[in-house]
Backbone as numpy.savetxt, mean C-alpha at the origin, in Angstrom:
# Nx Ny Nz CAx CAy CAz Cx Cy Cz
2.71 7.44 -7.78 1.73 6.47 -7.33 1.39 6.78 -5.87
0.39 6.56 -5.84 -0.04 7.09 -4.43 -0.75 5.42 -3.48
0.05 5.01 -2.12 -0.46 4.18 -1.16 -0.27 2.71 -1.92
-1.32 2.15 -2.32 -0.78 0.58 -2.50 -0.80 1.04 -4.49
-1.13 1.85 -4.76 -0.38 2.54 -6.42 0.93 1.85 -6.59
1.67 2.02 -5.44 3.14 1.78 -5.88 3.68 0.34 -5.78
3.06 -0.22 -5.05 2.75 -1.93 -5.57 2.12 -2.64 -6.87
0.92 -2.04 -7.69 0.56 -1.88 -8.76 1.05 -1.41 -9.41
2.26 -0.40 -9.70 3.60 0.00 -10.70 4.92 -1.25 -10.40
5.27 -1.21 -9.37 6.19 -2.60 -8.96 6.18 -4.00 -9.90
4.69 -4.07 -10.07 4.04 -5.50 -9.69 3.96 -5.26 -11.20
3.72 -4.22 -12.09 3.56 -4.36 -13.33 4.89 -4.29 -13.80
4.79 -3.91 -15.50 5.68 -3.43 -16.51 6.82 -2.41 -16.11
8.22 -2.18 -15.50 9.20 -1.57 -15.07 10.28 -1.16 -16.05
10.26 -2.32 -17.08 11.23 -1.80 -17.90 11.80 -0.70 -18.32
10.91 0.35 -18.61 11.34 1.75 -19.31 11.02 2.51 -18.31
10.62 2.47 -16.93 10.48 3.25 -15.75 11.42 3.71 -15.98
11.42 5.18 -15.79 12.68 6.27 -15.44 12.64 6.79 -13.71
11.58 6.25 -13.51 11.62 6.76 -12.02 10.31 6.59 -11.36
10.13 6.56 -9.97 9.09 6.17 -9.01 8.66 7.12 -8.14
7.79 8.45 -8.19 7.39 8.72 -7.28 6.22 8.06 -6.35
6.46 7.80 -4.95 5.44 7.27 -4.17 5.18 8.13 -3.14
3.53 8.11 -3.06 2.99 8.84 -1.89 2.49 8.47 -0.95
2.94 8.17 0.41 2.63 7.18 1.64 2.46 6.00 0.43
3.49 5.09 -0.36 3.37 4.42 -0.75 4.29 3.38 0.20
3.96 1.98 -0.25 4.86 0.63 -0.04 5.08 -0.07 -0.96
5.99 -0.65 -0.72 6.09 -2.37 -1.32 5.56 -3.18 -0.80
5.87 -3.30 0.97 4.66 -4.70 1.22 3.88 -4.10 2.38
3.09 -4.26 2.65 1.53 -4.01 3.43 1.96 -4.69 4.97
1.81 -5.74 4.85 1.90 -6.33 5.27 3.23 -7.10 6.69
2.79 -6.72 8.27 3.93 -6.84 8.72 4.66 -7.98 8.87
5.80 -8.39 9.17 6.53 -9.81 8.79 7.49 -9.79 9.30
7.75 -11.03 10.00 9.15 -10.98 11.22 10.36 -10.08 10.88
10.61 -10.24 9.52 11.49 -9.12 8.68 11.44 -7.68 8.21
10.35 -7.40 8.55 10.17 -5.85 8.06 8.34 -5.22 8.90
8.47 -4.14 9.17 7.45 -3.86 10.31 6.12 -3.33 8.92
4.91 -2.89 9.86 3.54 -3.59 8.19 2.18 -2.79 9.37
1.58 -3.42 8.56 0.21 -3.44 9.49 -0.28 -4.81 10.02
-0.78 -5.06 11.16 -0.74 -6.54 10.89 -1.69 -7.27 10.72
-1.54 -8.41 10.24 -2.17 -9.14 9.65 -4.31 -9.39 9.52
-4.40 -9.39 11.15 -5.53 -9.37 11.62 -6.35 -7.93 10.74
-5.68 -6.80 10.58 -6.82 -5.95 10.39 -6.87 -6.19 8.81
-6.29 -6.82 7.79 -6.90 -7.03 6.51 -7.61 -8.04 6.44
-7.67 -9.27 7.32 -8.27 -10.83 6.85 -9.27 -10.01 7.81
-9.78 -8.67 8.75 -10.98 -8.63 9.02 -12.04 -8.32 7.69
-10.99 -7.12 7.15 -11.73 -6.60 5.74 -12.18 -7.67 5.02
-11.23 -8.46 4.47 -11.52 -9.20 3.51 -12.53 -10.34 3.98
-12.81 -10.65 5.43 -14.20 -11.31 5.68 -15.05 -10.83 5.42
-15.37 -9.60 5.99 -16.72 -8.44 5.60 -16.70 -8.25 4.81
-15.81 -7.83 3.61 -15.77 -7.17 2.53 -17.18 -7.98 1.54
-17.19 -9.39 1.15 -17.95 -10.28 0.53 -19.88 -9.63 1.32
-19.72 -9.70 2.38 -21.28 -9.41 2.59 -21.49 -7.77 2.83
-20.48 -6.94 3.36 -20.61 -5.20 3.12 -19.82 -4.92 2.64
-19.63 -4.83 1.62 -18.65 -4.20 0.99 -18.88 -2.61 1.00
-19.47 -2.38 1.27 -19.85 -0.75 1.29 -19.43 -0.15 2.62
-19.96 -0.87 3.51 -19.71 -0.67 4.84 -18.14 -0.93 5.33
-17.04 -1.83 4.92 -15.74 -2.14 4.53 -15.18 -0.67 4.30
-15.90 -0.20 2.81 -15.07 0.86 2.31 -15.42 2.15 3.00
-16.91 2.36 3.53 -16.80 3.49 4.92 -16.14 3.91 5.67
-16.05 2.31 6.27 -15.19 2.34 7.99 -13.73 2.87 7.54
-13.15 2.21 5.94 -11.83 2.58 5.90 -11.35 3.85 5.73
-12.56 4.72 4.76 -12.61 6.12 4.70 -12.40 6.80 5.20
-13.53 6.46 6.54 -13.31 6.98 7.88 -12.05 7.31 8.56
-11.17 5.93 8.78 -10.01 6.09 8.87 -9.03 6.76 8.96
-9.04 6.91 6.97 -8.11 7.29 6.75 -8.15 9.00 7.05
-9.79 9.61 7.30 -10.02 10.85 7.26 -10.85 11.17 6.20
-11.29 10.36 5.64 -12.03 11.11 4.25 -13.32 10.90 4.02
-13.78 10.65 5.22 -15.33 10.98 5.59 -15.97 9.05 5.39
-16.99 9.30 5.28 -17.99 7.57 4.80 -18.88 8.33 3.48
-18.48 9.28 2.94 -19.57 9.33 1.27 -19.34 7.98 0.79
-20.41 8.10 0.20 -21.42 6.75 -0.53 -20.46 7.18 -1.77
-19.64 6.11 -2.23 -19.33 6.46 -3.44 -19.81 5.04 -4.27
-19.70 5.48 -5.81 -19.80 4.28 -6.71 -18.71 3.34 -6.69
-19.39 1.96 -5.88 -18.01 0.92 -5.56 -18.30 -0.52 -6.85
-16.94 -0.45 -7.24 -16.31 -1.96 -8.07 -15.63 -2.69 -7.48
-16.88 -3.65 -6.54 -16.27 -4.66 -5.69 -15.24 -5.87 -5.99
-15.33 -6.24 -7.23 -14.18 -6.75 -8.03 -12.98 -6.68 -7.55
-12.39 -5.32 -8.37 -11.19 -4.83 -7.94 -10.74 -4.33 -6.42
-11.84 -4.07 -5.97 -11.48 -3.62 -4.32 -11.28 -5.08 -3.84
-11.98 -5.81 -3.79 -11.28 -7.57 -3.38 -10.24 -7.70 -3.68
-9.49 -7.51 -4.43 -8.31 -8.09 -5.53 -7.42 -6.72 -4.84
-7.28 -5.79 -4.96 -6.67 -5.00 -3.61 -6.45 -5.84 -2.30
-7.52 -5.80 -1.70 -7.13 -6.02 -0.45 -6.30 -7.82 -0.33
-6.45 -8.81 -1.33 -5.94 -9.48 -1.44 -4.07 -9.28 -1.57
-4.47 -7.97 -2.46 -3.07 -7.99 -2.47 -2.35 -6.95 -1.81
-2.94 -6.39 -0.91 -2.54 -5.65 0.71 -2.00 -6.99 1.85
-2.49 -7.90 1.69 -2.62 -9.19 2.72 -1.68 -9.90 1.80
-1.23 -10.31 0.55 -0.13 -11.03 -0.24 0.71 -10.98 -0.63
0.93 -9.37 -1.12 1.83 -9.00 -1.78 2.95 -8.65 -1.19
3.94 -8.52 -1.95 5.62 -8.72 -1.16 6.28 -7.89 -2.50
6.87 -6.40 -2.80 7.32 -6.00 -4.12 8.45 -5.84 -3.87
8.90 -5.75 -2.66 10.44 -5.93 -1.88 11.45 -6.35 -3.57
11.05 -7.48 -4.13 12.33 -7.75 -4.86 12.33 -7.25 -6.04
10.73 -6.31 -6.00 10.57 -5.62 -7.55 11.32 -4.26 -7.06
10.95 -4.00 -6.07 11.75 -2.38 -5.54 13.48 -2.51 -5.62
14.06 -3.92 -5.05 15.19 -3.78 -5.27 15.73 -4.09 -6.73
15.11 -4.44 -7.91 15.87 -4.83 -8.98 15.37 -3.36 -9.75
15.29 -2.67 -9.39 14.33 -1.69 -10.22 15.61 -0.47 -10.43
15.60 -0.44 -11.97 17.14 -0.01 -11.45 16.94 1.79 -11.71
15.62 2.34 -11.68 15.39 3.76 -11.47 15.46 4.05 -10.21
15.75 5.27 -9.96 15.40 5.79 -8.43 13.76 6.10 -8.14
13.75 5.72 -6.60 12.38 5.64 -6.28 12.32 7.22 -4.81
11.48 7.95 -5.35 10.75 9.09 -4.18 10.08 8.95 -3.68
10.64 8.81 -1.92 8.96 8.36 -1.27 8.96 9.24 -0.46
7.38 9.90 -0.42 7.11 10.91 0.03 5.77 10.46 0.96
6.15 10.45 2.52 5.44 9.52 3.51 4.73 11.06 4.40
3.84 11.01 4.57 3.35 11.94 5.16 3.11 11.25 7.15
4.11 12.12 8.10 3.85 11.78 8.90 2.26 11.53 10.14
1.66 11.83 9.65 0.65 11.94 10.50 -0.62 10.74 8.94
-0.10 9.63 9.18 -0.91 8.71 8.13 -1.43 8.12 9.00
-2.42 7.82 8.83 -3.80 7.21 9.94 -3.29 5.88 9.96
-3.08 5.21 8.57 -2.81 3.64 7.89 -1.39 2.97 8.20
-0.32 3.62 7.90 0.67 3.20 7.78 1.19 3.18 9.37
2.36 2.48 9.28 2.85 3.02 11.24 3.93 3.34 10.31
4.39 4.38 11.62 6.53 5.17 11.09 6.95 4.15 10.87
6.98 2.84 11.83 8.32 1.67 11.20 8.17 1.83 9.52
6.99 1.55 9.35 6.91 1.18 7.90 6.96 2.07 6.94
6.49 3.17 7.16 6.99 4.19 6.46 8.67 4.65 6.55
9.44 4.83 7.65 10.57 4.70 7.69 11.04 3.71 6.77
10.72 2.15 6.36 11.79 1.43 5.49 10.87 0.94 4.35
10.00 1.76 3.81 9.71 1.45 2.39 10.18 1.75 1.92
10.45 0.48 0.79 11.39 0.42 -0.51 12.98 0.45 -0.06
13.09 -0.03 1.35 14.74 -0.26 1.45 15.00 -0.62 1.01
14.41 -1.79 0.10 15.86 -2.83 -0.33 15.94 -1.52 -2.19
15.48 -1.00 -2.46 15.84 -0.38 -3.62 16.80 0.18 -3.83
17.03 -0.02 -5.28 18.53 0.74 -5.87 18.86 1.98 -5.33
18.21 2.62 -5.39 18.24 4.03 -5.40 17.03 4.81 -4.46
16.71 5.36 -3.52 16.09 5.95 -2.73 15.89 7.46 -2.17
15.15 7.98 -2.16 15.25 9.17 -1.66 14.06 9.44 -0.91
13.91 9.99 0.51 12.59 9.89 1.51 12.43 11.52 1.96
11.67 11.88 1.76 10.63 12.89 2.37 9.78 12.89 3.50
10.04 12.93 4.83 8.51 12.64 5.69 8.34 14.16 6.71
């Protein structure tokens, strides 16, 4: 799973998981007196704009991340419902009951993530193994 992928595997069906690879993935987004994130302010900006540019939202983030502003075909739907759950979500207790081992493979130079957070994704999990 690649970035918030591995919150959307978490967050789903785990049972017969044999294992988790994640790429600059997390469990929670989001920073919190307990664990370091992005903070708060730069998703509730998205998710204001997002409703009247949504196009312009998914540019600037492109941009970002490095991968240019192409015009791609956007399903504003699900990109809402993302970033909702970049700003909500918490998989912390799906990562720790998860009783496969999880690979996280954090690429140091990530535009998005900060080191704190890449350093302790998926701590609380059974089983761990980190790449950066």
């Amino acid at each position: 799973a690649h970035s918030l992928g591995a919150m959307h595997v978490l967050a789903g069906e785990t049972r017969r998981c044999r294992g988790l690879v994640a790429i600059n993935g997390f469990d929670r987004f989001m920073a919190a007196p307990d664990v370091p994130g992005v903070a708060t302010r730069v998703v509730e900006r998205m998710i204001a704009r997002f409703a009247d540019a949504p196009e312009a939202v998914l540019g600037e983030f492109r941009q970002r991340c490095g991968a240019g502003a192409e015009t791609v075909p956007l399903a504003a739907d699900p990109l809402a419902e993302d970033l909702r759950l970049l700003r909500d979500g918490d998989c912390r207790p799906e990562a720790a009951s998860l009783p496969a081992p999880i690979l996280s493979l954090q690429g140091a130079r990530d535009p998005i993530l900060p080191a704190a957070m890449r350093a302790q994704a998926f701590a609380s999990a059974h089983r761990i193994d980190r790449d950066e």
